[in-house]
C-alpha positions, 0 to 999 in steps of 0.5 A, a space after each residue: 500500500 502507498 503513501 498518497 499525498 494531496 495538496 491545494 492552497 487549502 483544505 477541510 473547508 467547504 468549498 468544493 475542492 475541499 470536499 471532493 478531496 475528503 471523498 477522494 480520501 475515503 476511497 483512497 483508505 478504503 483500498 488500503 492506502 495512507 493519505 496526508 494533506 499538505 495545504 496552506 491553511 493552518 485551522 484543520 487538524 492533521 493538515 501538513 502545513 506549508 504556509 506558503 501555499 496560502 492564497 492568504 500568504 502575504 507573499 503569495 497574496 501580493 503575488 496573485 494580486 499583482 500576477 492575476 488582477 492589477 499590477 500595482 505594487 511593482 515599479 518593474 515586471 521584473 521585479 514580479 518575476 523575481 519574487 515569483 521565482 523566489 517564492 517557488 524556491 521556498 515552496 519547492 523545498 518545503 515540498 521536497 521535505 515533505 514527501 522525504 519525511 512522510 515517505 510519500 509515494 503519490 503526488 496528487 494536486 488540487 488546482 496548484 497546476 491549473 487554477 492559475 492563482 498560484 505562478 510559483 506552486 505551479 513552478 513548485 510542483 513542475 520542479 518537484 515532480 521532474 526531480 522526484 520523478 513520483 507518479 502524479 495525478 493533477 486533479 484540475 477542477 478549474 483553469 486559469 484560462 476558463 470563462 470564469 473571469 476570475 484569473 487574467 494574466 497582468 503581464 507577460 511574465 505570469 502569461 509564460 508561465 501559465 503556458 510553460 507549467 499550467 498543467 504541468 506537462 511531464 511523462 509521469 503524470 496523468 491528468 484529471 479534470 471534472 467535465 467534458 469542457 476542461 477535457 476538450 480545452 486541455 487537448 486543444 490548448 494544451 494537446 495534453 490527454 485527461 480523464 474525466 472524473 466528476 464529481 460525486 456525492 456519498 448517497 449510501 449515508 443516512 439521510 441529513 435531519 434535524 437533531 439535536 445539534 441543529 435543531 436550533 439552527 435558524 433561531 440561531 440566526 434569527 428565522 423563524 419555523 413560519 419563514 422561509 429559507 432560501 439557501 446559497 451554500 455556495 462560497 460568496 465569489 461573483 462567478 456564482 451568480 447571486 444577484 439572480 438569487 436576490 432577483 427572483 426572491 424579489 419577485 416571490 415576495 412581490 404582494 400577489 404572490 406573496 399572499 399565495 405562500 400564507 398557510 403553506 408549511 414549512 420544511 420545519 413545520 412551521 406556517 406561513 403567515 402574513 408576518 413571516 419573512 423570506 430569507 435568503 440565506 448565504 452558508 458559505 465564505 466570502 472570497 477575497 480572491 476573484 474579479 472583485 473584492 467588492 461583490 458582498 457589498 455590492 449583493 447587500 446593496 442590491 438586496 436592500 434595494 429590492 427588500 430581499 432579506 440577505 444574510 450571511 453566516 458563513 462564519 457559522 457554518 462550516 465543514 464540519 460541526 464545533 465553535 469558532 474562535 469566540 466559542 460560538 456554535 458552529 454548524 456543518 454545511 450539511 446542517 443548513 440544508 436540513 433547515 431550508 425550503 429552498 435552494 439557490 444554485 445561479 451560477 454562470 461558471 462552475 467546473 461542476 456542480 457540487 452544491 447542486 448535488 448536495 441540494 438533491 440528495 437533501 431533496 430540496 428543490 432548487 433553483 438553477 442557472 444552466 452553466 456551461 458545465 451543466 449544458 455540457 455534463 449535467 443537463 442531459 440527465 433530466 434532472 427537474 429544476 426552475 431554469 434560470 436559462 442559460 443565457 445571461 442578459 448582460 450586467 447593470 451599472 453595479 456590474 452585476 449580471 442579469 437574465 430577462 425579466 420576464 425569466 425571473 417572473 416565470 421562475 418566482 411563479 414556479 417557486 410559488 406553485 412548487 412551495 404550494 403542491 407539495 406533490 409536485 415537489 416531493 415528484 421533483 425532488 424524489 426525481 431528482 435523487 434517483 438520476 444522481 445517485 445513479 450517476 453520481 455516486 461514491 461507486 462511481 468514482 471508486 471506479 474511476 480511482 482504482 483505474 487512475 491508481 492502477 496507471 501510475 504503478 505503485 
């Protein structure tokens, strides 16, 4: 058996990285393997910490700020390239002291070698894995250059570099990517040949409920059993589309269809009232990196504009249950979705999809924009949700995206009809969860990683 090791700039969070790698874990110790994680966050017990690989990391940080959005902090290109360099020195070296102490038999990064966050741990890697000459796995859930708008080259420095070591390119590697656009995207730019691997969802676990522990989950927060809960569990970063969200619950609470939810029950078993609320409720954290810093605060705004009730609690809700820094309760990712009616997926870019699977196996019914990805791996399966379309409109004044209005007239209509026959939605939801725990399985990608370990030959 092997020692395997991961690696991303974080882990044992609830973004979508971190939890496909928590699956990919449990397969790997299933078979009989060891598995380390090796990542910049410092908060996750048993995490192998090397500071450096950080997005947060001050060098890292001025890095991706300068390399990826504004270049600002340097009088010369050439002095970017020399802190670039100098950093994936450091985070070499901390690599290669890694895999010798823990013995480490399997590289597999997460993003490091494609995102495009991260010029010196992509450099890092490519050095590491020439010179140690271990099997890889590069698992590339996103690529710098993708649609997403979240990555731009500022200067042609972090340009060579993402075409030189993005992904890395050696005969001891094999590469994974989430969907039939990364797939296609790597062998035309790249001319380099991926698996691809989507991401799954553990549908043999015991059904999430309330108990106990979550019991409380919206009082905590200030909702009521009589309100109703729209989730986002998704990180808070432009390219997830929540303005959308804001949009169609503005519609839903508009007075004639707002009077059609009193006395419709809850998911908690609470009634609607004239006096209930309409919440709309972010679980997940608010990114520092992407297109802007500003999109929090541009989502308040535009929700207090439209009187959308828009909260945040992400400070609250993590991966795993326990208390924060100030002692204060914190909940699973998995507990928001035991207390909500709802759920709001309006990306425009997603490598995959992986809250959208979440909310199916949680049987909610969920309100989507059709994403690329989705066009090109997900809608094909039939999955029966309210559609946004897949075709945005354009951006206001604000920057903010936008679909016709009359697409948010039709969706608040059939969130309303669907909130109030719970027939058709027990119809959608039992759908829904039979098509994804057919294709979308933790047995799925047991299958696809027994091959993958196979090729490398350990």
């Amino acid at each position: 058996m092997a020692n395997i090791a991961f690696f991303q700039n974080r882990l044992g969070r609830t973004d979508g990285v971190s939890l496909e790698v928590d699956k990919w874990r449990r397969i790997l110790e299933d078979m009989g393997h060891t598995v380390f994680y090796a990542s910049g966050n410092d908060d996750v017990p048993g995490n192998y910490v090397i500071p450096e690989l950080y997005a947060l990391h001050p060098v890292t940080w001025k890095i991706l700020r300068n390399g990826t959005v504004q270049f600002e902090d340097y009088a010369h290109e050439v002095e970017l390239e020399q802190d670039i360099y100098a950093h994936a020195d450091v985070i070499e070296q901390k690599l290669l002291d890694f895999i010798a102490e823990k013995k480490i038999d399997l590289l597999i990064p997460n993003n490091l070698c494609s995102g495009g966050y991260q010029p010196a741990a992509g450099i890092a890697f490519h050095r590491v894995i020439r010179k140690t000459g271990l099997p890889t796995i590069i698992h590339s859930h996103d690529f710098y250059h993708e649609d997403s708008g979240e990555v731009n080259a500022t200067c042609q420095t972090v340009e060579s570099i993402y075409d030189r070591y993005f992904p890395t390119k050696l005969p001891n590697v094999q590469h994974v990517v989430i969907n039939r656009i990364s797939q296609a995207d790597l062998k035309r730019r790249k001319n380099l040949e991926a698996t691809v691997v989507p991401n799954v969802f553990d549908f043999d676990q015991e059904p999430w409920t309330e108990d106990g522990y979550n019991a409380d989950f919206r009082a905590a927060f200030g909702i009521s059993n009589d309100d109703f809960l729209f989730l986002q569990a998704t990180r808070i970063l432009d390219r997830k589309g929540i303005e959308m969200a804001i949009d169609t619950i503005a519609r839903v609470q508009e007075p004639a269809r707002r009077a059609r939810l009193n006395g419709v029950e809850t998911s908690v078993g609470g009634t609607v009232g004239p006096e209930s609320k309409i919440v709309l409720l972010c679980a997940g954290i608010v990114e520092n990196i992407g297109i802007s810093g500003s999109y929090w605060d541009l989502l308040k705004a535009r929700a207090e504009r439209l009187g959308v009730d828009l909260r945040h609690v992400g400070e609250r809700v993590r991966h795993s249950r326990g208390t924060d820094e100030a002692g204060e309760k914190v909940y699973s990712l998995w507990d928001s979705y035991v207390q909500a009616d709802f759920v709001t997926y309006p990306s425009y870019w997603e490598g995959w999809g992986n809250q959208f699977v979440e909310a199916v196996f949680a049987k909610l019914p969920v309100l989507v924009f059709e994403y690329p990805v989705w066009v090109s791996d997900l809608r094909e399966h039939g999955f029966q949700v309210v559609s946004l379309g897949d075709a945005l409109e354009g951006r206001g004044a604000d920057g903010l995206v936008h679909v016709h209005a009359n697409t948010y007239e039709r969706c608040a209509d059939e969130v309303i009809g669907i909130l109030r026959d719970p027939d058709l939605r027990t119809r959608m939801v039992e759908h829904n969860y039979s098509v994804a725990s057919t294709s979308f399985s933790m047995h799925n990608l047991g299958d696809h990683i027994r091959t993958l370990i196979a090729g490398t030959g350990i």
